[in-house]
Steps between C-alpha positions, in 0.01 A plus 500: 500500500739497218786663477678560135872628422414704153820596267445710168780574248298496222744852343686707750342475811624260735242465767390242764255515731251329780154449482256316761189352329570659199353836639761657789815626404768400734776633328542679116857550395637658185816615395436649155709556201385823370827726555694220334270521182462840465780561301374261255145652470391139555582202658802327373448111587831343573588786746138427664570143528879564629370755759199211588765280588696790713224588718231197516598316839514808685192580387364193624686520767353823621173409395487184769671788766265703431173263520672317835514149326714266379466215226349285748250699581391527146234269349592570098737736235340668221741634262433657132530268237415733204431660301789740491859549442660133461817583700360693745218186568748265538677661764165511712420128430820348565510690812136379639565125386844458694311707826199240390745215528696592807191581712279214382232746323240536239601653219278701264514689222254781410440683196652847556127718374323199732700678817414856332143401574540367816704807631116641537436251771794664718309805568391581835141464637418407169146341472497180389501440060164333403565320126458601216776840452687618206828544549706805285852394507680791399922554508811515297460157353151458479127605420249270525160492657382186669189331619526370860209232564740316833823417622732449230208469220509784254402606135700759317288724345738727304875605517717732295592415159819721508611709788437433846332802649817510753715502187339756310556744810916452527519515143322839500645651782845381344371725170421806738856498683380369814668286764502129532284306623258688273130417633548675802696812305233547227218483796631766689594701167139491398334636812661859383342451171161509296378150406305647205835711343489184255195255385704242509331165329364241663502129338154416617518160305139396441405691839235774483566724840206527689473825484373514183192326608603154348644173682775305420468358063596192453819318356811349620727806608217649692724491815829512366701824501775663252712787614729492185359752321437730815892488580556598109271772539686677760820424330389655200396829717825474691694495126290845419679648746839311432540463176827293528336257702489167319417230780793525683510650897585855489480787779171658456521838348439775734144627313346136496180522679597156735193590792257470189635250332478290794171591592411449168631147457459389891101588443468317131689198721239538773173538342593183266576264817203655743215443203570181387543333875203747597291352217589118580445498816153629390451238200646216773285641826800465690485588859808690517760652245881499563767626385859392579851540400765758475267758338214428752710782671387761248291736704299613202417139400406389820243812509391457193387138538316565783278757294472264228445188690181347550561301798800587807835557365763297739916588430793361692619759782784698310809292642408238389382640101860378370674176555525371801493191682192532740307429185659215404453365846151573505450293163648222643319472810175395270733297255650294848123541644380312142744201547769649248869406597762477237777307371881630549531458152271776456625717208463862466240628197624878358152547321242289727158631404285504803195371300 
């Protein structure tokens, strides 16, 4: 039996929490940042990392309370070494080493998308993953879709060339007037509205949808997505009803259609990320299909994978969709279990590519 101390500040959650053999939650503590932010529209970084610094040993703290350990009852700490904000990192880091230090324990750093993918292991009475999956990693930072053949061995297929998919919705909901954090606003704006008010494009990138009889064509950006020129199309409608608007953040005008808008964009969004991991998991015969990350939430993306899909389409229960720590806990487990233990002059790495 393992037990592993996991501690995420990747941006502006600070979380720790306690998982046993890298599949029990023990304890899952978060204290996020999102009232702070809001008046920003965004995260600002150094008040992130101040507020990291504020709040992260009684989140610990709480998180060992709450599990009924102590650091001597704990076998390893996983903390997030990137990628992410470089301020915010460090404060997580620094914070695991000295706990590392004064309890005698392996320390290890995981790749912040590698604990996104793990996060699917935390589910309850989940049957157990047979190799190969591929893995849709999809949240405010990032895009990509990945080929899972093991523990910690992966391919990346395809990510975003521009946007991340997570991105693209907070800067759209920011263009329709809606509150911070945006995802979760332009979501529940678009179930008032009609998802075919606007056709939308689509950058299929070398990728025929199957629905028009054809597999996937060859070339390099096969799996790769763009949502740049999606996000200017509905700034470009938004501006036909605003013509003042020149890229800046204005209060949406009273007669802009924001429920189709949103349903317009959210299903252009959707139909791009549920084909192209739909379709690899069919090229790859992959046993299972996941998808992971902030937008993993998205109600219509989940159900729209799972019509798509080929194969059973696995998500993280929705706690544990955003950052947390249980994840990062769970990725370490099979780091610790594969011999991994690291230096404490571990360094933290802002844009650490998981493949």
């Amino acid at each position: 039996m393992t037990r592993i101390l996991g501690i995420e500040t990747s941006c502006d959650e600070t979380a720790a929490a306690v998982v046993e053999d890298g599949r029990t939650i023990l304890s899952n503590v978060i204290a996020s940042q999102a009232d702070l932010h809001a008046q920003y529209g965004g995260v600002f970084p150094e008040v992130a990392s101040r507020r990291h610094i504020e709040v992260i040993l009684p989140v610990i703290t709480q998180a060992l309370a709450d599990a009924h350990v102590s650091l001597g009852d704990l076998d390893a700490i996983a903390v997030t070494r990137g990628p992410g904000l470089a301020g915010s990192l460090v404060v997580g880091l620094n914070t695991a080493k000295g706990l590392a230090l004064g309890g005698n324990l392996a320390l290890l750093g995981v790749n912040h998308l590698e604990g996104h993918l793990y996060s699917v292991w935390l589910a309850e009475n989940a049957p157990e993953i047979v190799f190969p999956v591929v893995c849709l990693i999809v949240s405010g930072g990032h895009t990509e879709l990945i080929l899972m053949t093991g523990h910690g061995e992966y391919q990346r297929l395809g990510s975003t060339l521009d946007d991340a998919a997570g991105e693209a919705f907070d800067k759209v909901a920011r263009l329709l007037g809606l509150a911070y954090p945006g995802g979760p606003a332009l979501e529940q704006a678009a179930k008032n509205g009609d998802p075919d008010a606007y056709k939308f494009p689509r950058a299929w990138l070398g990728l025929v949808p199957l629905r028009q009889g054809r597999m996937a064509s060859p070339g390099q950006d096969v799996w790769n997505f763009s949502f740049s020129g999606l996000k200017t199309a509905v700034l470009r409608e938004v501006k036909e009803y605003s013509p003042g608007l020149r890229g800046g953040v204005d209060p949406a005008p009273r007669d802009l259609p924001v429920p189709n808008l949103a349903a317009s964009f959210q299903a252009a969004v959707v139909e791009l990320l549920a084909e192209k991991a739909a379709q690899a998991a069919r090229v790859y015969a992959t046993t299972e299909l996941f998808v992971v990350g902030g937008v993993s939430a998205n109600e219509a993306l989940r159900t729209e994978l799972v019509q798509r899909a080929p194969c059973p389409v696995r998500s993280p229960p929705l706690a544990l969709c955003t950052d947390n720590a249980a994840m990062i806990a769970a990725a370490g487990h099979f780091r610790y279990e594969s011999g991994q233990r690291d230096a404490l002059d571990l360094d933290v790495l802002p844009n650490w590519p998981l493949v």
